[in-house]
Predicted model as a PDB file, atoms N, CA, C, CB and O in Angstrom, pLDDT in the B-factor column:
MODEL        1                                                                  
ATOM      1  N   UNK A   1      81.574 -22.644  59.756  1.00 50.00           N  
ATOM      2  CA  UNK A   1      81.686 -22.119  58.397  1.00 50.00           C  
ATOM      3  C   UNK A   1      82.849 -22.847  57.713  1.00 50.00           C  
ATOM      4  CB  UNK A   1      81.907 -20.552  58.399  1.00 50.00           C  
ATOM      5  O   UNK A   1      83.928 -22.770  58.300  1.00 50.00           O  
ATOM      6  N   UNK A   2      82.807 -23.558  56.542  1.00 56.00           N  
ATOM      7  CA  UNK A   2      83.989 -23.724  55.849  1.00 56.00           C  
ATOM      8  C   UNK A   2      84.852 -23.196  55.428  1.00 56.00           C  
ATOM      9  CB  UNK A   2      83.941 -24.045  55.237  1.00 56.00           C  
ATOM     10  O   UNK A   2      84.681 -22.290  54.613  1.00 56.00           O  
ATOM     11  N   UNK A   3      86.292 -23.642  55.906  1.00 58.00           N  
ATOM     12  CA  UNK A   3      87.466 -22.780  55.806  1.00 58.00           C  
ATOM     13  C   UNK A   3      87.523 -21.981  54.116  1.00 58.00           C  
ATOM     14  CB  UNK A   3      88.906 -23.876  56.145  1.00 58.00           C  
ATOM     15  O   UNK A   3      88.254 -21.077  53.711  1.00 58.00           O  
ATOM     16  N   UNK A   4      86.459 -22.736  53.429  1.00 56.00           N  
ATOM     17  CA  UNK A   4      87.214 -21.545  51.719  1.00 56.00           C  
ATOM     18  C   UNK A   4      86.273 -20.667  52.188  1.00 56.00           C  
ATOM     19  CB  UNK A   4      86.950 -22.075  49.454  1.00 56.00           C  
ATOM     20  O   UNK A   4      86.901 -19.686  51.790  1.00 56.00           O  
ATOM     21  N   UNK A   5      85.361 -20.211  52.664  1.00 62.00           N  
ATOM     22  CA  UNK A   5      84.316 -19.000  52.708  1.00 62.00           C  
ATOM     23  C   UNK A   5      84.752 -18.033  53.777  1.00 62.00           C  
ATOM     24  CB  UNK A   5      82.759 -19.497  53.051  1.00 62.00           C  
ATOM     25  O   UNK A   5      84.456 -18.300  54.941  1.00 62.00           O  
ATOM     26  N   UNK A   6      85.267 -17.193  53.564  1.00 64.00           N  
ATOM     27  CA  UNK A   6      85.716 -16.192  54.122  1.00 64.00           C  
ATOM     28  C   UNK A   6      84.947 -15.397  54.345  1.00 64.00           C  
ATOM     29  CB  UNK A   6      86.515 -15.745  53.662  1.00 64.00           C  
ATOM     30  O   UNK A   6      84.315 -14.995  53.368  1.00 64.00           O  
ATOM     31  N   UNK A   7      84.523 -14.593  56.137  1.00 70.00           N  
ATOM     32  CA  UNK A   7      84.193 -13.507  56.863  1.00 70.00           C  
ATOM     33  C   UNK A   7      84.567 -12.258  55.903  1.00 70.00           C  
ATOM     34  CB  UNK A   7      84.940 -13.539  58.270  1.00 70.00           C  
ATOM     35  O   UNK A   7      85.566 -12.139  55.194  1.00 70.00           O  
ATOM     36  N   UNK A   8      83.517 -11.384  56.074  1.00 66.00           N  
ATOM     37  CA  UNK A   8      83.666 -10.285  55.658  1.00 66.00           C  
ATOM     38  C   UNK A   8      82.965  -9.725  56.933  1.00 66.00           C  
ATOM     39  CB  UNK A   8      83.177 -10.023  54.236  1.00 66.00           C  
ATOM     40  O   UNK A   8      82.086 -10.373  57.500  1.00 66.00           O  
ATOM     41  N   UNK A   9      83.396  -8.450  57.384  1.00 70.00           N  
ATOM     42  CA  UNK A   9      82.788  -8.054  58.507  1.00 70.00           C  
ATOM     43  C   UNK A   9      80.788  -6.993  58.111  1.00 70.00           C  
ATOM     44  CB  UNK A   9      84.310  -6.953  59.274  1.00 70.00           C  
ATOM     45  O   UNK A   9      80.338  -6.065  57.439  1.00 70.00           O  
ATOM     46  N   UNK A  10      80.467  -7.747  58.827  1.00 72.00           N  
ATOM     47  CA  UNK A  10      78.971  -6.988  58.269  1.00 72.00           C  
ATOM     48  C   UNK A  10      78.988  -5.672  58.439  1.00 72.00           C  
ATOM     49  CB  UNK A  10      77.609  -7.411  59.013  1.00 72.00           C  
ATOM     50  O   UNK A  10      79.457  -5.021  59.373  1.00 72.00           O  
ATOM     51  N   UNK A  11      78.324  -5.246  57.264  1.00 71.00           N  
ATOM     52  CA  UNK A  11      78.207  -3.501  57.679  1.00 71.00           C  
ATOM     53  C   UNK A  11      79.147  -3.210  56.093  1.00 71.00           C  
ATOM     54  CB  UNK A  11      79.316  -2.786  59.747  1.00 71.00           C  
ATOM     55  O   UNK A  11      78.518  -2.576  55.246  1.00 71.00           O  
ATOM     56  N   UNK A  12      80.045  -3.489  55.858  1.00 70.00           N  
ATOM     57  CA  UNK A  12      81.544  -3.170  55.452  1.00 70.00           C  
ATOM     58  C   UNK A  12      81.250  -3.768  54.053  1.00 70.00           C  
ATOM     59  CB  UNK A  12      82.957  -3.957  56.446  1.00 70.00           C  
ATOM     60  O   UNK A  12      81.332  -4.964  53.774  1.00 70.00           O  
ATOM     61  N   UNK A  13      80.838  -2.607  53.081  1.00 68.00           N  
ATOM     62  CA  UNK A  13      81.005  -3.198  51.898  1.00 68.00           C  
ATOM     63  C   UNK A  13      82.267  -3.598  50.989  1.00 68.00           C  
ATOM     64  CB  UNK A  13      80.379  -2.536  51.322  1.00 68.00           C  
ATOM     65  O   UNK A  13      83.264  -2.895  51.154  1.00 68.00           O  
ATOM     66  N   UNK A  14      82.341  -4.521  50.155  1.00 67.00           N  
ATOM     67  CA  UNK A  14      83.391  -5.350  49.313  1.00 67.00           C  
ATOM     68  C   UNK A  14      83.912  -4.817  48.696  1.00 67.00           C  
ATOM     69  CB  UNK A  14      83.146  -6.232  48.590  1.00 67.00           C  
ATOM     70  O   UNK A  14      83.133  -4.676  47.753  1.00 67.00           O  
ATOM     71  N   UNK A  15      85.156  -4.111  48.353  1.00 72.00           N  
ATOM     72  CA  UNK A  15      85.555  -3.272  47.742  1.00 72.00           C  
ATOM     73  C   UNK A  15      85.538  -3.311  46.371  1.00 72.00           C  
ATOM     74  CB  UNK A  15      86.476  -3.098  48.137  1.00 72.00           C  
ATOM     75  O   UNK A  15      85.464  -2.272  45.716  1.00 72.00           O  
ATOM     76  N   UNK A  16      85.612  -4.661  45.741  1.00 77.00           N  
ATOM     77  CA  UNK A  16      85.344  -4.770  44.598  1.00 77.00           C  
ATOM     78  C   UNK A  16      84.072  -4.916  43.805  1.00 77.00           C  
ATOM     79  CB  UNK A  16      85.925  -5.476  44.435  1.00 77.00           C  
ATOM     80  O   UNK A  16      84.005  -5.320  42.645  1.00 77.00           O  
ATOM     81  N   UNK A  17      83.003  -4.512  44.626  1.00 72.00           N  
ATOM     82  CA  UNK A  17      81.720  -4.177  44.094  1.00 72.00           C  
ATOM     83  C   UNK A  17      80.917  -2.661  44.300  1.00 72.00           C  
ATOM     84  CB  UNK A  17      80.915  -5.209  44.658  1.00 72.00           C  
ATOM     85  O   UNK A  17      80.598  -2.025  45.305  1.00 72.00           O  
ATOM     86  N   UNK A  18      80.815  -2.506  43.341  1.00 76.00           N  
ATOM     87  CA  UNK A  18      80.082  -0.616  42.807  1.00 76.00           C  
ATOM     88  C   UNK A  18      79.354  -0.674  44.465  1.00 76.00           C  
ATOM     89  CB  UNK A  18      78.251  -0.446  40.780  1.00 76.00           C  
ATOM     90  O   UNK A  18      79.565  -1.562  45.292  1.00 76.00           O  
ATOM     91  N   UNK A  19      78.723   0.182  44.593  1.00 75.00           N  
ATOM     92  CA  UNK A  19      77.744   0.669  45.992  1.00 75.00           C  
ATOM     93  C   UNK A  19      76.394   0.308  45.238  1.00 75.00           C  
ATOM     94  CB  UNK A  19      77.836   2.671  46.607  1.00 75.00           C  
ATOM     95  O   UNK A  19      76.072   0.987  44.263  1.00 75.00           O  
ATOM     96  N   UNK A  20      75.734  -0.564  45.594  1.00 73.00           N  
ATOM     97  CA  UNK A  20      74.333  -1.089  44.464  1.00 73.00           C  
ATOM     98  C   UNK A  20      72.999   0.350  45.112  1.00 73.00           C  
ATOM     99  CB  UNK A  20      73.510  -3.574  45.056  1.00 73.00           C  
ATOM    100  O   UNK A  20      73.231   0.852  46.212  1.00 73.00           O  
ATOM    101  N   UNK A  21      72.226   0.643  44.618  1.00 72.00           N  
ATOM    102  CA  UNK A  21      71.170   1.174  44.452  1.00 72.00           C  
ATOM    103  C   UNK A  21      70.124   0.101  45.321  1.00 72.00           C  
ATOM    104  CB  UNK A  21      70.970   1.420  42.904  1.00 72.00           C  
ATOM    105  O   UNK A  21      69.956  -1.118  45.286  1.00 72.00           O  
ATOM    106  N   UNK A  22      69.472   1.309  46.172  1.00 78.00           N  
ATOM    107  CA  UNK A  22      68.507   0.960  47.365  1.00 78.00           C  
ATOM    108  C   UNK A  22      66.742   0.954  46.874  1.00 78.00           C  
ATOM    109  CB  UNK A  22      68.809   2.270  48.664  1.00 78.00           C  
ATOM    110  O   UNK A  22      65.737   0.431  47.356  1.00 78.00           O  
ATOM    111  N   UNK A  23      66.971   1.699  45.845  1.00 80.00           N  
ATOM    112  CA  UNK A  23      65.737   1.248  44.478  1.00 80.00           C  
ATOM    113  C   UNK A  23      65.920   0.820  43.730  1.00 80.00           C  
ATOM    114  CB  UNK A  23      65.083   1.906  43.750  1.00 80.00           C  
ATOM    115  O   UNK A  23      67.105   0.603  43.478  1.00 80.00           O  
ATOM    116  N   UNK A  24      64.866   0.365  42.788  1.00 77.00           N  
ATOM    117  CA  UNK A  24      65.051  -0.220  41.774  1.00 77.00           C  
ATOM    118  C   UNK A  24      64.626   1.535  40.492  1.00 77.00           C  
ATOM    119  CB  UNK A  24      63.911  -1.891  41.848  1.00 77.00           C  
ATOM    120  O   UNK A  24      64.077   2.625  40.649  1.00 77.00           O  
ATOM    121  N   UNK A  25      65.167   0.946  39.594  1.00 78.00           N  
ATOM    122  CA  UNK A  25      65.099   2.738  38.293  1.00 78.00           C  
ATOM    123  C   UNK A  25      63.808   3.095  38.068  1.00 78.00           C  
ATOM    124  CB  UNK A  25      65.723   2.593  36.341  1.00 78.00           C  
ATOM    125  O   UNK A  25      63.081   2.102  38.049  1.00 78.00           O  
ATOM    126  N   UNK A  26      63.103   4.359  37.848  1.00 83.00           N  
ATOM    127  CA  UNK A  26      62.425   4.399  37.906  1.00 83.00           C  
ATOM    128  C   UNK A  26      61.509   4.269  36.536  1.00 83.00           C  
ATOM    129  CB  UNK A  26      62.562   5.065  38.607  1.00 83.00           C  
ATOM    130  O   UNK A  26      61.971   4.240  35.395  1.00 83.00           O  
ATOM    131  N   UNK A  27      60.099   4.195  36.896  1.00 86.00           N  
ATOM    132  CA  UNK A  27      59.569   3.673  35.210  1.00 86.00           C  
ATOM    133  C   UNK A  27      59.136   4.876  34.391  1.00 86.00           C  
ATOM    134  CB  UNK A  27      58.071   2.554  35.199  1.00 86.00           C  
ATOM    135  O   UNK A  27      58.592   5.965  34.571  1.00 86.00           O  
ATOM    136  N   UNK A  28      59.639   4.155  33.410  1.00 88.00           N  
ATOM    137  CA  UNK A  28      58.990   5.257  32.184  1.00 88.00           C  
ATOM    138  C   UNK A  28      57.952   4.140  31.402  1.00 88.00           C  
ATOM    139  CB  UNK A  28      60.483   6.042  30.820  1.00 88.00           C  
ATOM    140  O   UNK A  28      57.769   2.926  31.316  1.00 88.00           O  
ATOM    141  N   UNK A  29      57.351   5.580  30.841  1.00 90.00           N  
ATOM    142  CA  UNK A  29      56.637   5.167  30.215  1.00 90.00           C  
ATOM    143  C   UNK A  29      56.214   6.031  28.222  1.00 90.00           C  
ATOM    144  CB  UNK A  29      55.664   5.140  31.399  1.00 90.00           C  
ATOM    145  O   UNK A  29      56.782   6.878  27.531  1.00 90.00           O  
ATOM    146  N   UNK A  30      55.554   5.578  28.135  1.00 90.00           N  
ATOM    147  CA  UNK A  30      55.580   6.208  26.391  1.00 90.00           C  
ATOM    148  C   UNK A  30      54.336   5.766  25.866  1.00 90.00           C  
ATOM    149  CB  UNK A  30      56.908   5.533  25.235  1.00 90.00           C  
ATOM    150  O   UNK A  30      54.045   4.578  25.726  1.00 90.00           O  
ATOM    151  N   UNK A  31      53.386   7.011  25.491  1.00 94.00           N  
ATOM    152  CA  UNK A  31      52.244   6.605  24.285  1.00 94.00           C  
ATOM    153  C   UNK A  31      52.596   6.264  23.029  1.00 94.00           C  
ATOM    154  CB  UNK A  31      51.347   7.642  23.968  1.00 94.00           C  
ATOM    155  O   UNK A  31      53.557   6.744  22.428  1.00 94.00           O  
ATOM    156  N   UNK A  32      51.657   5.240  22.504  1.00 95.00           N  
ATOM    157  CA  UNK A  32      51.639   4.787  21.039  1.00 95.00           C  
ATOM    158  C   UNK A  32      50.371   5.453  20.324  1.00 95.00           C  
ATOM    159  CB  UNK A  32      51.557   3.096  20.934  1.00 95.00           C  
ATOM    160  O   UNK A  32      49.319   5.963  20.707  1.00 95.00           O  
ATOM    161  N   UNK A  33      50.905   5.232  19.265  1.00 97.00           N  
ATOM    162  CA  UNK A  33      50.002   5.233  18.264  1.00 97.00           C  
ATOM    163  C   UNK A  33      48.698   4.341  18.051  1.00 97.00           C  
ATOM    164  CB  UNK A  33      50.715   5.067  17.340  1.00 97.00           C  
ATOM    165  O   UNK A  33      48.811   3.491  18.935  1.00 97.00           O  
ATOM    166  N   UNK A  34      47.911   4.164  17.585  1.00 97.00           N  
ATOM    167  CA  UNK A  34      46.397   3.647  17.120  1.00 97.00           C  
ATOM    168  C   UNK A  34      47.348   2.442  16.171  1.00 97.00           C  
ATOM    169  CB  UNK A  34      45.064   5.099  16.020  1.00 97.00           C  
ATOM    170  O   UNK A  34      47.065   1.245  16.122  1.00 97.00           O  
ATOM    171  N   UNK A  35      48.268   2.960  15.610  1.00 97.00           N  
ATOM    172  CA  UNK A  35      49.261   1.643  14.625  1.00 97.00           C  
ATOM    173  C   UNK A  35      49.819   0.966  15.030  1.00 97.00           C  
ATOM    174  CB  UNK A  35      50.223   1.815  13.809  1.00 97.00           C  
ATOM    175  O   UNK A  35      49.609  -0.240  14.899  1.00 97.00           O  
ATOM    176  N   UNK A  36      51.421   1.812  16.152  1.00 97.00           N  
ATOM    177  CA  UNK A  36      51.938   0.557  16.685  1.00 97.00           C  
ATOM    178  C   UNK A  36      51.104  -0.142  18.362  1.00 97.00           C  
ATOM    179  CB  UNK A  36      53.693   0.986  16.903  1.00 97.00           C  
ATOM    180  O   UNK A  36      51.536  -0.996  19.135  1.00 97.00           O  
ATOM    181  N   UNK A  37      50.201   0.423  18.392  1.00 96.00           N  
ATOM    182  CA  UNK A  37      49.243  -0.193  19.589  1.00 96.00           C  
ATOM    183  C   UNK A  37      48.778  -1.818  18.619  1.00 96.00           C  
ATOM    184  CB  UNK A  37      47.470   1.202  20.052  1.00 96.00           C  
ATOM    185  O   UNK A  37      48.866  -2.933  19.134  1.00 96.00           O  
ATOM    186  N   UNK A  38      48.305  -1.567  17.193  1.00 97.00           N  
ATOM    187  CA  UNK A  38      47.582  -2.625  16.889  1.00 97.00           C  
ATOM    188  C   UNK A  38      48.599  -3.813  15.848  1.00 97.00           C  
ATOM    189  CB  UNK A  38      46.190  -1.966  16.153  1.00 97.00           C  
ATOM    190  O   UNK A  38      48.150  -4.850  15.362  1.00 97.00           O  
ATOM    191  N   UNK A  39      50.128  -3.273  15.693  1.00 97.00           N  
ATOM    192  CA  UNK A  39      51.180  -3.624  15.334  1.00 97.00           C  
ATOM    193  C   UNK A  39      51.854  -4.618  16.868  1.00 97.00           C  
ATOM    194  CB  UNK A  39      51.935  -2.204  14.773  1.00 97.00           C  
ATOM    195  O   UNK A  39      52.486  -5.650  16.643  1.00 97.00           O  
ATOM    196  N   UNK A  40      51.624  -4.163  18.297  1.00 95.00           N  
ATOM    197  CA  UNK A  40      51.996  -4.776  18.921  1.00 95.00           C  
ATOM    198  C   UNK A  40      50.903  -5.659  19.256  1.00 95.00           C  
ATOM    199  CB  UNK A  40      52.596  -4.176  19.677  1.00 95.00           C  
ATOM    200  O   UNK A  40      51.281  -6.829  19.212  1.00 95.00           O  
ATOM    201  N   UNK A  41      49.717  -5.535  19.566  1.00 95.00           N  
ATOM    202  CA  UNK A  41      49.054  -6.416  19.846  1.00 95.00           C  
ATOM    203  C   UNK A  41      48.903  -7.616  18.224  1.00 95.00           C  
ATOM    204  CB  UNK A  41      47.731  -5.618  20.497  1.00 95.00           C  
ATOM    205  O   UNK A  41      48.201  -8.626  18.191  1.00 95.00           O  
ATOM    206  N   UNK A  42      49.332  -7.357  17.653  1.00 95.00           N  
ATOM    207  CA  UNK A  42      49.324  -8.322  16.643  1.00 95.00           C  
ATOM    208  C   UNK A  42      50.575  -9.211  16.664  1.00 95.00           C  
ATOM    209  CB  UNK A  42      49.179  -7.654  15.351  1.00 95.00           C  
ATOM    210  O   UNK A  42      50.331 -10.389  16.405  1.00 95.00           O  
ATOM    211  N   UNK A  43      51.899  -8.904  16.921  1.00 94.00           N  
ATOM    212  CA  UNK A  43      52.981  -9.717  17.577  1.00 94.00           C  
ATOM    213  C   UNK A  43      52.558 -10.402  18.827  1.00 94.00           C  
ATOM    214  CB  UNK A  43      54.156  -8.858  17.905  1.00 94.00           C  
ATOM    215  O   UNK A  43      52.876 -11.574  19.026  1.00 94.00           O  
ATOM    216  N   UNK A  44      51.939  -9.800  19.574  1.00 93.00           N  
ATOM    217  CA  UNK A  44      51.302 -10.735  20.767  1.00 93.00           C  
ATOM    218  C   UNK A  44      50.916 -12.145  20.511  1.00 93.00           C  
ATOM    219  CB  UNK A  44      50.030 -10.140  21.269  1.00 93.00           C  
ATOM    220  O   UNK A  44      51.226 -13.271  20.899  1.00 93.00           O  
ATOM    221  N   UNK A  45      49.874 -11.416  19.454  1.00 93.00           N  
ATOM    222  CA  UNK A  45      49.249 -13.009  18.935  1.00 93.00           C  
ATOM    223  C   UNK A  45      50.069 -13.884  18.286  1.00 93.00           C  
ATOM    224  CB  UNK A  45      48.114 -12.956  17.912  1.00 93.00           C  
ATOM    225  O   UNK A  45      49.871 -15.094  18.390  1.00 93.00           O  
ATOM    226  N   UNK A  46      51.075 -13.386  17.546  1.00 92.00           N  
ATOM    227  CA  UNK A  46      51.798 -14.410  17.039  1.00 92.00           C  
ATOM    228  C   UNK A  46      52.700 -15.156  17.878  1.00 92.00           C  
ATOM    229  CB  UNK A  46      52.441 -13.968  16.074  1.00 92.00           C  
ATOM    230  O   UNK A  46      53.016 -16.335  17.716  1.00 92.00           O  
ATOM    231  N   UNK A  47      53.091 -14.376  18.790  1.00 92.00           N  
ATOM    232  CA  UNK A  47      54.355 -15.316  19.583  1.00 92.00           C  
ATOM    233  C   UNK A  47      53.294 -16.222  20.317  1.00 92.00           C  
ATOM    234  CB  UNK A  47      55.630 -14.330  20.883  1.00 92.00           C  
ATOM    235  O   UNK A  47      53.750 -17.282  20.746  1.00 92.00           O  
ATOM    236  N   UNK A  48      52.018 -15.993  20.525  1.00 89.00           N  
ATOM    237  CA  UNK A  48      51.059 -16.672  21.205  1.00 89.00           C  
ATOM    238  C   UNK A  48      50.869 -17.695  20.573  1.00 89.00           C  
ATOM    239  CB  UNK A  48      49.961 -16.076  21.436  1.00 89.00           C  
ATOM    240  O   UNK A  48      51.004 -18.786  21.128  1.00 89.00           O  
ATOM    241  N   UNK A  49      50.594 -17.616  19.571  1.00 84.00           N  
ATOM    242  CA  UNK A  49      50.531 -19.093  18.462  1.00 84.00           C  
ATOM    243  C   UNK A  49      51.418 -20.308  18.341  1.00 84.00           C  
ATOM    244  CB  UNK A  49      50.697 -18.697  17.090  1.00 84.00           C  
ATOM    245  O   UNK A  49      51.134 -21.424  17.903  1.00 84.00           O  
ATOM    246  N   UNK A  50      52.363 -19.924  18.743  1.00 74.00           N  
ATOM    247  CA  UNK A  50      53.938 -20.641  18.709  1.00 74.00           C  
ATOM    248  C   UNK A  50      54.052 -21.743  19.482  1.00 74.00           C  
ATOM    249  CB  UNK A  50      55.116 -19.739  19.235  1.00 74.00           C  
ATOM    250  O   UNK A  50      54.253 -21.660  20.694  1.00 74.00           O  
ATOM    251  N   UNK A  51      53.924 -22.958  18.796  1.00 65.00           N  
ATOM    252  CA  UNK A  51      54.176 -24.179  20.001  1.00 65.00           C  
ATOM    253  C   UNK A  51      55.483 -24.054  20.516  1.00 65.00           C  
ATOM    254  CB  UNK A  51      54.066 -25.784  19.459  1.00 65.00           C  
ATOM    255  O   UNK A  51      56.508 -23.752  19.905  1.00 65.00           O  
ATOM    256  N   UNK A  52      55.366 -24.258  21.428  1.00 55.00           N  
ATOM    257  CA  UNK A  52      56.496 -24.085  22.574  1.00 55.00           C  
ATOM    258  C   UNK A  52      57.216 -25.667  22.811  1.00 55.00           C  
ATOM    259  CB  UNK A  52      55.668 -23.457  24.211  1.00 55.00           C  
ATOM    260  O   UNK A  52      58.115 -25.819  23.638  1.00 55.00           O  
TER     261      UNK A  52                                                      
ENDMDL                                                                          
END                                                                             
């Protein structure tokens, strides 16, 4: 191992990092409208159009 990379002992979390989450958040979700259903599928198409 190269001397700048320093051992941390496994198991033993870093003190300077939060305790991370063993899931990922959970999903939500939300009904639309008949409007913004046909308001988003109409942005669809446009960013679709867009030469890249």
């Amino acid at each position: 191992m190269p001397e700048h990379v320093s051992r941390w002992p496994e198991g033993h979390p870093l003190p300077a990092l939060p305790q991370q989450r063993q899931t990922g958040p959970r999903s939500e979700s939300v009904e639309l409208t008949t409007e913004e259903r046909a308001a988003f599928a109409e942005l669809v198409r446009h960013l679709g159009d867009r030469d890249v």
